[in-house]
C-alpha positions in Angstrom: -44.0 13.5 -2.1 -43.8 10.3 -4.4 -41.0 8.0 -4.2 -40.3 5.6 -7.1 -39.1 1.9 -6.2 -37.2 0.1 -9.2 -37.2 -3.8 -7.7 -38.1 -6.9 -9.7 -39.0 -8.5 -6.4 -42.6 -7.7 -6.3 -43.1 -8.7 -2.7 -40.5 -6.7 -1.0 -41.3 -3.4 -4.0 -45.2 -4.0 -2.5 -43.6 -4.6 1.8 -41.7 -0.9 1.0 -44.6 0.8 -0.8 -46.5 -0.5 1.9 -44.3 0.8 4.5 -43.9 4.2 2.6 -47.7 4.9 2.7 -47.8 4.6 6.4 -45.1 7.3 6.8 -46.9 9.8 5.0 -44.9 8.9 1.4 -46.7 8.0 -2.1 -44.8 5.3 -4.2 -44.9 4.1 -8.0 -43.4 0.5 -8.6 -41.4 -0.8 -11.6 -39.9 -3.7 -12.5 -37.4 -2.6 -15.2 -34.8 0.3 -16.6 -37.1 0.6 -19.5 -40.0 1.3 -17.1 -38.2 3.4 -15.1 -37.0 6.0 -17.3 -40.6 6.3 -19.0 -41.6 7.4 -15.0 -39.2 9.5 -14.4 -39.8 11.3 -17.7 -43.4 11.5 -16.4 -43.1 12.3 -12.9 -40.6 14.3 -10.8 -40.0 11.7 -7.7 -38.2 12.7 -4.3 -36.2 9.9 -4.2 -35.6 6.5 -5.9 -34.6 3.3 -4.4 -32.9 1.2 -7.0 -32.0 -2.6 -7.0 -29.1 -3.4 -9.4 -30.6 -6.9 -10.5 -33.0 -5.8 -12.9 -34.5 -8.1 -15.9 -33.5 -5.3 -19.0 -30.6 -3.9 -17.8 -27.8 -3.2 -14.7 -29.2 -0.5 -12.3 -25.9 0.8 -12.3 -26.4 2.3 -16.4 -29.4 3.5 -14.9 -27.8 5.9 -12.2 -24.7 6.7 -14.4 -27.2 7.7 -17.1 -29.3 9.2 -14.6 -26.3 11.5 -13.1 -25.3 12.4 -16.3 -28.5 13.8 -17.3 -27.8 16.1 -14.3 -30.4 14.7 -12.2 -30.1 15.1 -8.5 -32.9 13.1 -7.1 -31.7 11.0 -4.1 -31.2 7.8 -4.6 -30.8 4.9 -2.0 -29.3 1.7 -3.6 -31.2 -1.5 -2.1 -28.9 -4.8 -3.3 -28.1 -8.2 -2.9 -24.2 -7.2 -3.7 -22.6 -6.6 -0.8 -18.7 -6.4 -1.6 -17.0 -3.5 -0.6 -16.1 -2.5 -4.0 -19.8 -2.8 -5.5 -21.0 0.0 -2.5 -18.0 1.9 -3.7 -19.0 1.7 -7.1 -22.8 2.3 -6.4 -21.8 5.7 -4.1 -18.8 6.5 -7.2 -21.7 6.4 -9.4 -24.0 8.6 -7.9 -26.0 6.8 -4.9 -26.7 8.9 -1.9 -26.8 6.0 -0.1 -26.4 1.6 0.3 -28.2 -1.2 1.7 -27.4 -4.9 1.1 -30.4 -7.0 1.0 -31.8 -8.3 3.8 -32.4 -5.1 5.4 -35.0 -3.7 7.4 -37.8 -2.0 5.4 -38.4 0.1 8.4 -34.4 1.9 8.2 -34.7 1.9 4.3 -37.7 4.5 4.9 -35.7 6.3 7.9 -32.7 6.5 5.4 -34.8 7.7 2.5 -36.9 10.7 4.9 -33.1 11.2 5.9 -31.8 12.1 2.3 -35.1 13.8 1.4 -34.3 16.4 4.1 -30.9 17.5 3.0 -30.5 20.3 0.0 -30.0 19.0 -3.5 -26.4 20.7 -3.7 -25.2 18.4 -1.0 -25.8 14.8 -2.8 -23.5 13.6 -5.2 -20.3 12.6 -5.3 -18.4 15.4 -4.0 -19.8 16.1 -0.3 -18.7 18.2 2.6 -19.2 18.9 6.4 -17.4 22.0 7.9 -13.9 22.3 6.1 -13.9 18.7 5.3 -14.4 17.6 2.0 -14.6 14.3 0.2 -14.7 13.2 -3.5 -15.9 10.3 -3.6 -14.9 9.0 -7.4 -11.7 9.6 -6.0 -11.5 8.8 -2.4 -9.8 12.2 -1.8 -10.1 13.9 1.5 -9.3 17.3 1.7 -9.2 19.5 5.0 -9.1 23.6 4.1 -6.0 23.5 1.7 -4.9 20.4 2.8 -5.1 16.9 1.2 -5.5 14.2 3.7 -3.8 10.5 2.5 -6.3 7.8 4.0 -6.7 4.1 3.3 -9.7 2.9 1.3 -12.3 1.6 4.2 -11.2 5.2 6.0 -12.5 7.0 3.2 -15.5 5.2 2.7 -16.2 5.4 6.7 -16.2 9.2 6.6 -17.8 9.5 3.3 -20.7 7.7 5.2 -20.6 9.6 7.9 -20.9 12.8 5.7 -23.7 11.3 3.9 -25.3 10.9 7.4 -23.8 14.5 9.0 -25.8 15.2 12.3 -27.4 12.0 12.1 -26.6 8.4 14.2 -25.5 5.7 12.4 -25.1 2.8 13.7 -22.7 0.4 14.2 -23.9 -2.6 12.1 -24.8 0.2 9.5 -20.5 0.4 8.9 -20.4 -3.2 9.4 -22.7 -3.7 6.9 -21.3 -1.6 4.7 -17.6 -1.8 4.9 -17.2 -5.9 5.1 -21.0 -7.3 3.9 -23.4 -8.6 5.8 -21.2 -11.8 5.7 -18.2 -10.3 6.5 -15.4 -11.7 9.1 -13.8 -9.1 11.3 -13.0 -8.4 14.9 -15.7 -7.1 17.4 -13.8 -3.8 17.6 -12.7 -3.5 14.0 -14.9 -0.5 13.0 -13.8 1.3 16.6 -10.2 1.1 15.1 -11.0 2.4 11.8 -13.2 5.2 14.0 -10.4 5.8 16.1 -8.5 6.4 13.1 -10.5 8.6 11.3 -11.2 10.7 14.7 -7.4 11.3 15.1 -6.6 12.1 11.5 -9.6 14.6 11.8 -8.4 16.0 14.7 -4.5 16.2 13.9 -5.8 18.2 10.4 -7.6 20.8 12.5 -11.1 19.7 11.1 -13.8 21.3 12.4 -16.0 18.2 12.4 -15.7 15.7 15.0 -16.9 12.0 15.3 -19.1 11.1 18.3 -19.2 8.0 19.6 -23.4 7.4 20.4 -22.7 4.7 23.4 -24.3 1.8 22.8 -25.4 2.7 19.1 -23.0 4.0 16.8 -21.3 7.1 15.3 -22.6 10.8 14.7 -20.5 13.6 12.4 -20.9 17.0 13.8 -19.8 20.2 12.8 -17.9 22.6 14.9 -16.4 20.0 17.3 -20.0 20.3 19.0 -20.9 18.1 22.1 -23.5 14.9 20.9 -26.2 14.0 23.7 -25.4 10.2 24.2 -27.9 8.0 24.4 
């Protein structure tokens, strides 16, 4: 499988190739939009990881164009913007998933083997787990029948956690996400907004539960089933 990698840094596109070859992944770098959509008209990648800063043009018109060409290939965003509404705008988009730069190479290629292994018809921006389902242009969460109101960090918690179904995330990974890797907040904030989520899930008669993974961070499972701490 060949993975494209749209960065204008060439040292961290060569550290990610680099790191991609050693799990088993080919990789084509580019430096531009305009170089990118000549290798994807070439070449039918497994997944892209796109930084927004590029020379020619915002990464962003290349998703939305990308998406609207009805694309699916998975695509991991890898940016320096790390406000909460730029990751809601990257995932509204059509991103399957967010880093903020600096990350660590070695989770970008967990995350990307991660979204490589789920069926097409599950990425984009309407996803679901059990009888939970989120759209997430709309931050609308809907249980069976059932529209469920939840605040704007809620949403985007369980949106990852859907993005990430069966799989640990953890904790900094919310951190991260939700607030930026310079964000201020309380040791226990994202255990509130869990805790939140968890009992709204469970007041709705989900049939998804959130585990907490002690010591690591948060798992979505179907079917209220038992997670293995550990």
């Amino acid at each position: 499988m060949r993975v494209l990698i749209i960065e204008d840094n060439t040292e961290l596109a060569g550290l990610i190739a680099k790191r991609l070859t050693q799990s088993g992944l080919e990789s084509d770098i580019v430096a531009t939009v305009e170089a990118a959509e000549h290798a994807i008209g070439a070449v039918d990648y497994a997944a892209i990881v796109l930084d927004l800063g590029l020379p020619d043009q915002d990464g962003l018109a290349f998703l939305r164009k990308l998406r609207d060409g009805e694309r699916s290939t998975p695509v991991l965003i890898a940016s320096a913007r790390n406000a909460l509404d730029d990751r809601v705008k990257g995932l509204r988009e059509g991103a399957d998933d967010y880093l903020t730069k600096p990350f660590s190479v070695d989770e970008l290629v967990a995350r990307l083997h991660a979204l490589m292994r789920r069926p097409r018809k599950l990425l984009g921006n309407v996803l679901a787990a059990g009888n939970v389902m989120i759209d997430s242009d709309k931050h609308q969460v809907n249980v069976g029948d059932r529209v469920l109101p939840m605040r704007l960090r809620e949403a985007v918690l369980l949106d990852l956690l859907i993005r990430h179904k069966n799989n640990v995330v953890p904790r900094r990974y919310f951190e991260d996400q939700l607030f930026g890797i310079d964000g201020n907040q309380d040791a226990n904030t994202i255990e509130v907004y869990v805790h939140r989520v968890r009992r709204q899930l469970f007041d709705a008669r989900a049939t998804v539960m959130v585990h907490n993974i002690r010591g690591v961070g948060y798992m979505l499972r179907e079917d209220n089933a038992p997670a293995v701490e550990t």
